[in-house]
C-alpha positions in Angstrom: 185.8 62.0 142.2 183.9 59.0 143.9 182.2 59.6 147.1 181.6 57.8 150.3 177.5 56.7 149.4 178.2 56.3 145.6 175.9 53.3 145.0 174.1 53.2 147.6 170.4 53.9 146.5 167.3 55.6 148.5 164.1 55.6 148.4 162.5 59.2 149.6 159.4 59.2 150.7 159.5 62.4 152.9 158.2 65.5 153.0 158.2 68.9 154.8 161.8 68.8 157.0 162.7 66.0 159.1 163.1 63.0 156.4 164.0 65.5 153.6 166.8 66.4 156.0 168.1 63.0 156.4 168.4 62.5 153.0 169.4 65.4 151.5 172.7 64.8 153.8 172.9 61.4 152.7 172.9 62.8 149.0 175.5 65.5 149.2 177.8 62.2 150.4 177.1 60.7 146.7 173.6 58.7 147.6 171.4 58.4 144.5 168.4 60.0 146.4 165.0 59.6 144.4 162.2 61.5 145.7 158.9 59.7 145.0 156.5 62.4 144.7 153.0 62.5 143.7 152.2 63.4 140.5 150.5 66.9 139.9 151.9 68.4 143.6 154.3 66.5 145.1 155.7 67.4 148.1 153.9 70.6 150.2 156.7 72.6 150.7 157.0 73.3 147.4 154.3 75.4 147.5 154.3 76.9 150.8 155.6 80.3 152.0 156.3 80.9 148.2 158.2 84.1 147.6 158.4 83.7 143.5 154.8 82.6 141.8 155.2 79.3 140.2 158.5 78.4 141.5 159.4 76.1 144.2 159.5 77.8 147.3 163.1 78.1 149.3 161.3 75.7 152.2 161.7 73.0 149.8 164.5 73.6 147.7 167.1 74.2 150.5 166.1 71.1 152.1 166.1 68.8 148.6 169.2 69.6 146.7 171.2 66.9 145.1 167.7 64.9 145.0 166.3 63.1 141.9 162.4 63.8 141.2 160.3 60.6 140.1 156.2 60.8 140.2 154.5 58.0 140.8 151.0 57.2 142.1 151.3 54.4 144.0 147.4 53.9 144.7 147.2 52.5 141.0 148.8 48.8 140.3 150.7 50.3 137.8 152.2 52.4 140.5 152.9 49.7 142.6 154.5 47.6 140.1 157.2 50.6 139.4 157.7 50.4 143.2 157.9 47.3 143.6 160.8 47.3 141.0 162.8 49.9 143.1 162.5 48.4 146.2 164.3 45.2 144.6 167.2 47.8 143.6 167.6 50.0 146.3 169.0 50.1 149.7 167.0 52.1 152.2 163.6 53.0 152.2 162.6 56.8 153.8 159.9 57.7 155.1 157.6 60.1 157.7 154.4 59.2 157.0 151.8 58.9 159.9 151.5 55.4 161.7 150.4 52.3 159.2 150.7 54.4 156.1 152.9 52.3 154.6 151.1 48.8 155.8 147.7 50.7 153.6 150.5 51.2 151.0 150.5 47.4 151.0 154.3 48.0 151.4 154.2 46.6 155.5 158.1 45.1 156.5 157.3 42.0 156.0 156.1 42.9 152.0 159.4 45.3 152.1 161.6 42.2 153.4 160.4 39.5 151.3 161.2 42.2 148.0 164.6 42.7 149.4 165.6 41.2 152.4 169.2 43.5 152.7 166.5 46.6 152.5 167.1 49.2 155.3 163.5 51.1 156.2 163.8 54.1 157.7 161.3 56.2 159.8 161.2 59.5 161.4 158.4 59.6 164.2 156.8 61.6 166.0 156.5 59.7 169.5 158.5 55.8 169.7 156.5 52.8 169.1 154.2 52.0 171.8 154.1 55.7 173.6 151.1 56.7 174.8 151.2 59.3 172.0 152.5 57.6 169.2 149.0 58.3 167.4 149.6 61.9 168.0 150.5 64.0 164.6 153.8 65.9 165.9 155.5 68.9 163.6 158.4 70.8 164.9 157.2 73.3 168.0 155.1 70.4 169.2 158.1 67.8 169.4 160.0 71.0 171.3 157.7 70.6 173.9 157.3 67.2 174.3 161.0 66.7 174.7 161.5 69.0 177.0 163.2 71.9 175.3 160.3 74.3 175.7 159.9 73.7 179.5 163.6 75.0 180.2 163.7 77.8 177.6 163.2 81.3 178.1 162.8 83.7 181.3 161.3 82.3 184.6 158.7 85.1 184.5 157.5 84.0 181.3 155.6 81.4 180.0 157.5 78.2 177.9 159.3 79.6 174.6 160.3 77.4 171.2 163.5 77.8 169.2 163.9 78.8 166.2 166.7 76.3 165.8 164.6 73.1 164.1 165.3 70.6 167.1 162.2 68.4 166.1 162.8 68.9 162.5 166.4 69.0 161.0 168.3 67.4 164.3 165.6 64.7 164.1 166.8 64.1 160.4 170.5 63.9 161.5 170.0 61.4 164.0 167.9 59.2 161.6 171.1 59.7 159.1 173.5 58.7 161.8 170.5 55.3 162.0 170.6 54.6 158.7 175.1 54.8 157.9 174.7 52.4 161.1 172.4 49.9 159.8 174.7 50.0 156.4 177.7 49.4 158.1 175.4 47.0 160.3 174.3 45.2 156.5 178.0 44.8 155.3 178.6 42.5 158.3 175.4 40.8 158.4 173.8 40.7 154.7 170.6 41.6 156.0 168.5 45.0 155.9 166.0 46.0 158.9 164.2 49.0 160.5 165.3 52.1 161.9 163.2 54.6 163.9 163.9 58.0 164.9 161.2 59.8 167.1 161.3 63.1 167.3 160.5 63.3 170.8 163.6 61.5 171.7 165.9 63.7 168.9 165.0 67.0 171.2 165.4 65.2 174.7 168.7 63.9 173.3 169.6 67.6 172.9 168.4 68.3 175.7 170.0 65.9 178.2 171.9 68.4 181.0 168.4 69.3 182.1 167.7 66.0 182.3 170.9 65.9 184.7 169.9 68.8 186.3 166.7 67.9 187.1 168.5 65.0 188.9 170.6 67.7 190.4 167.8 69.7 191.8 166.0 66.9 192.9 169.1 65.7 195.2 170.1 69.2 196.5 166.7 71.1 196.0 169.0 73.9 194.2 170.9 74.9 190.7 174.1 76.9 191.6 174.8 77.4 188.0 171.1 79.2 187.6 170.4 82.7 187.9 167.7 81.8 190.5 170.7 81.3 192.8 171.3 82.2 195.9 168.6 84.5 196.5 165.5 83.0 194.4 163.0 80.2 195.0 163.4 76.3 193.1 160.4 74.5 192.8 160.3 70.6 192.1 161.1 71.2 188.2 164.4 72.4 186.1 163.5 76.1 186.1 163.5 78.2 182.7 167.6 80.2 183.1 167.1 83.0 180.7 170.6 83.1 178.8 172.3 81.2 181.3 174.8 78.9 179.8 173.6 75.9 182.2 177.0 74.0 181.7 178.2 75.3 184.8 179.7 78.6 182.9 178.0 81.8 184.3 177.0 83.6 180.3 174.4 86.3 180.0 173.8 88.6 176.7 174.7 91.3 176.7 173.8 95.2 175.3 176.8 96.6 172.6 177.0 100.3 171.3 174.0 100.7 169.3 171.3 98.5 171.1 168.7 100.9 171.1 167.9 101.0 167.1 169.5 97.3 166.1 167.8 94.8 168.1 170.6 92.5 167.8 173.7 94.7 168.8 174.5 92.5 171.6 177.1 90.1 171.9 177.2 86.8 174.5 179.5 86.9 177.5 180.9 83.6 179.4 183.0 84.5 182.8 184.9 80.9 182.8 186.5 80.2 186.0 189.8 80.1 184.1 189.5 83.1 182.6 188.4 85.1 185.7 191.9 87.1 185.6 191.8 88.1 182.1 188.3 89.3 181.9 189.2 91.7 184.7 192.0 92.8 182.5 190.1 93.2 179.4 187.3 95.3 181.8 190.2 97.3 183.4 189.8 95.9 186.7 192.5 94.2 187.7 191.8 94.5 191.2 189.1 92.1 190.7 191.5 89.5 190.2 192.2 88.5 194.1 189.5 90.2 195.7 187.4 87.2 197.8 184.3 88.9 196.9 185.3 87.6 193.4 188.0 85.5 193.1 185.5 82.2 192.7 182.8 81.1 191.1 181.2 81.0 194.5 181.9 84.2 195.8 180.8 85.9 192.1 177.8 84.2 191.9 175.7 86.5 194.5 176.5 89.2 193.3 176.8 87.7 189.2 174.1 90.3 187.6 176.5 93.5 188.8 179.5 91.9 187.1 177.5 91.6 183.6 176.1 95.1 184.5 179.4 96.2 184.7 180.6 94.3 181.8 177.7 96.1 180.2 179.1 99.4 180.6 182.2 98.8 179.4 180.7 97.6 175.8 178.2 100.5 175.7 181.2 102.2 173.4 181.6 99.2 171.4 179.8 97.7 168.6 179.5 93.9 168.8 182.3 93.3 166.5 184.4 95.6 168.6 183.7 94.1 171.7 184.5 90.5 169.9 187.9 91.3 168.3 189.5 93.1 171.9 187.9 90.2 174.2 189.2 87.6 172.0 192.5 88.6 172.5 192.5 87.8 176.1 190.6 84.0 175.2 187.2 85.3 176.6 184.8 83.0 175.3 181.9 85.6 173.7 180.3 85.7 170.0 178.1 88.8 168.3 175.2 87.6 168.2 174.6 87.6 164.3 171.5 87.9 162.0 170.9 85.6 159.5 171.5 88.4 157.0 174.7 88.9 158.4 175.5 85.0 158.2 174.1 85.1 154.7 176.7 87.7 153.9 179.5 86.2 155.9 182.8 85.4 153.9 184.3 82.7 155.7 181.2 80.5 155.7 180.8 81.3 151.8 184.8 79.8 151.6 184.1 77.2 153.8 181.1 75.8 152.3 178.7 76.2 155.0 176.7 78.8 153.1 176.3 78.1 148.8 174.5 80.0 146.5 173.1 77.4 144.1 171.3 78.1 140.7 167.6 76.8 139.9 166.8 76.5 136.4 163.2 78.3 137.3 163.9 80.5 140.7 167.3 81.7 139.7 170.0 81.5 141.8 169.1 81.2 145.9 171.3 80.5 149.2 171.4 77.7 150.9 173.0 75.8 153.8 175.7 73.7 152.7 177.4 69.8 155.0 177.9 71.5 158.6 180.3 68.2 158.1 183.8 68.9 157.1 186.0 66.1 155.6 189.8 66.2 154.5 189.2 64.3 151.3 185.7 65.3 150.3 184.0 68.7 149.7 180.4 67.8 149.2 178.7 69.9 146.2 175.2 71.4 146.7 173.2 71.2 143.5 169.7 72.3 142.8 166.9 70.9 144.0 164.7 68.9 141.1 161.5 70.1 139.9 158.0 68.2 140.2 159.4 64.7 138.2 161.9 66.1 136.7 163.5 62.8 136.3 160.9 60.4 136.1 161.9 59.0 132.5 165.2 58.7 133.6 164.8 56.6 136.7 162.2 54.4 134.5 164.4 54.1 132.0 166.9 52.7 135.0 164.3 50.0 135.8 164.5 48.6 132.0 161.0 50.8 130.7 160.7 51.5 127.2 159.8 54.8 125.7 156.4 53.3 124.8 155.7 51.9 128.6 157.1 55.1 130.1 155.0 57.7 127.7 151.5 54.7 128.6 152.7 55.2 132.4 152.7 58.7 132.3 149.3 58.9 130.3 147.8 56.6 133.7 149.3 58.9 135.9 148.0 61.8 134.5 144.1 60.5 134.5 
């Protein structure tokens, strides 16, 4: 079955997470994704965090499947000249090295325009062009912080705190894919190719945009209802870190389940919507919550909003997280277990739905992986392996009209 990005070809030249990201989703849509490596390593993450010696390491395979492998030292004219030849035949160009790597290359836009004028460059960074940063080598936690996440997560009685959810990485990588199905669209209409930038700065303040409106907030009113510092604490002049308040306006705390004293996850996340006021006081067995003023609104709860969850608390100290789920779920309480990734791993629904594939490696054996968070009617993309170091150099040679001879004399330059 054909897919969306058949034909369209890519140029890889990413490592680590952000850019292999990007086009690993571009190649479970049917993109011929060739990942130029260089010859004898190739990209770190094969290497690092390694839990099987002298296989790839799951950093890199579960963020490289469906990817070609072609080696290539591009410092060496012979190199070059193999570049040179994909660049005529491809569509988009990937990259995240550091600033003027790719002008050293002797590959600047202007080279990469006059070899194909419909080619589409793509580049994650770390700060936008012309920040007062954008010499500044950024990885994940430090692109957290510079957007803004790590300001406004954790308690206010403790320092800043990163996620483990890869906003600098992986969401970086999704906006650049979102950048790079644009400027193909963009292409079809215009015939011509041009450049695309996603900073990674901007990916995490892009995520992170209600603080930004509540800092607007707080600097209007000099207070955030929705916070737990309300009514009786103290704002200063900045968004404040909430804890595990929802900060959409929804009062939503985590909360302790049966069993919280040996499994440091058995709690599950609570949300009192205003809508759903009456049957959380249902669900709790307190019905005469329901029109009680000292309750009955957002307003009037908040006050007093930590002795609700404590006695929400109480009522789940019986109940496992699962427990708690299936009975308040009933009533249309928003709450989720909060789940370990072993328990996702195991999960049967995201097995059937795809989100989670176990894919075999001809070296590592069979490993799990995150499968398209993206669900289509008409296409179910397939997760395959991730290649080994050039494991399809001949082949993409071969593609670029090499002979045997020429491909075996390349190889023997690459090796020296």
């Amino acid at each position: 079955m054909s897919k969306p990005l058949d034909g369209i070809k890519i140029i890889d030249f990413t490592h680590v997470q952000a850019g292999p990201a990007c086009t690993q989703l571009l190649a479970w849509f049917g993109a011929d994704v060739i990942k130029v490596e260089r010859p004898g390593s190739g990209d770190v993450t094969r290497n690092q965090l390694r839990d099987i010696p002298d296989a790839d390491a799951l950093y890199f395979t579960m963020l490289n499947s469906n990817k070609k492998s072609l080696t290539l030292d591009t410092k060496k004219p012979e190199g070059k000249e193999v570049l040179e030849k994909l660049i005529r035949e491809s569509d988009v160009l990937v990259e995240n090295f550091g600033p003027g790597a790719l002008d050293r290359m002797g590959f600047s836009w202007e080279r990469l325009n006059e070899l194909n004028p419909k080619m589409i460059v793509a580049s994650v960074k770390g700060f936008s062009d012309g920040h007062h940063y954008d010499d500044l080598k950024v990885y994940e936690n430090v692109a957290q912080c510079a957007g803004g996440a790590a300001s406004t997560t954790g308690f206010w009685d403790g320092p800043p705190t990163i996620s483990a959810a890869a906003l600098g990485d992986s969401n970086t990588g999704m906006h650049l894919a979102i950048g790079i199905l644009t400027a193909l669209i963009g292409r079809d209409k215009t015939g011509k190719g041009q450049k695309v930038a996603v900073s990674m700065q901007d990916s995490v303040l892009n995520l992170c945009r209600v603080k930004l409106r509540d800092q607007q907030r707080l600097d209007r009113v000099g207070y955030l209802e929705e916070y737990p510092q309300y009514p009786h604490g103290e704002f200063s002049d900045v968004v404040p870190r909430g804890g595990n308040a929802g900060g959409g306006g929804q009062p939503g705390w985590i909360l302790k389940c049966k069993g919280w004293e040996t499994d440091p996850n058995a709690y599950i996340y609570f949300t009192i919507q205003g809508h759903a006021w009456a049957p959380i006081c249902k669900a709790l067995g307190k019905p005469e919550w329901i029109d009680d003023p000292a309750y009955k609104t957002a307003e009037a709860r908040q006050p007093h909003i930590f002795d609700i969850f404590a006695t929400i608390e109480t009522w789940l100290a019986d109940k496992t997280k699962f427990e708690a789920v299936d009975i308040l779920r009933k009533f249309d309480i928003p709450c989720a277990p909060v789940l370990t990734m072993k328990e996702l791993a195991n999960d049967p629904s995201l097995r059937a739905s795809g989100t989670i594939v176990e894919v075999p490696h001809s070296v590592r054996g069979s490993y799990l992986t995150v499968g398209s968070p993206i669900k289509f009617s008409d296409l179910k993309p397939e997760v395959t392996a991730s290649p080994l170091l050039g494991e399809h150099t001949e082949e993409v040679l071969a593609s670029l009209g090499y002979s045997q001879q020429e491909i075996f004399n390349l190889k023997e330059i690459q090796a020296v």
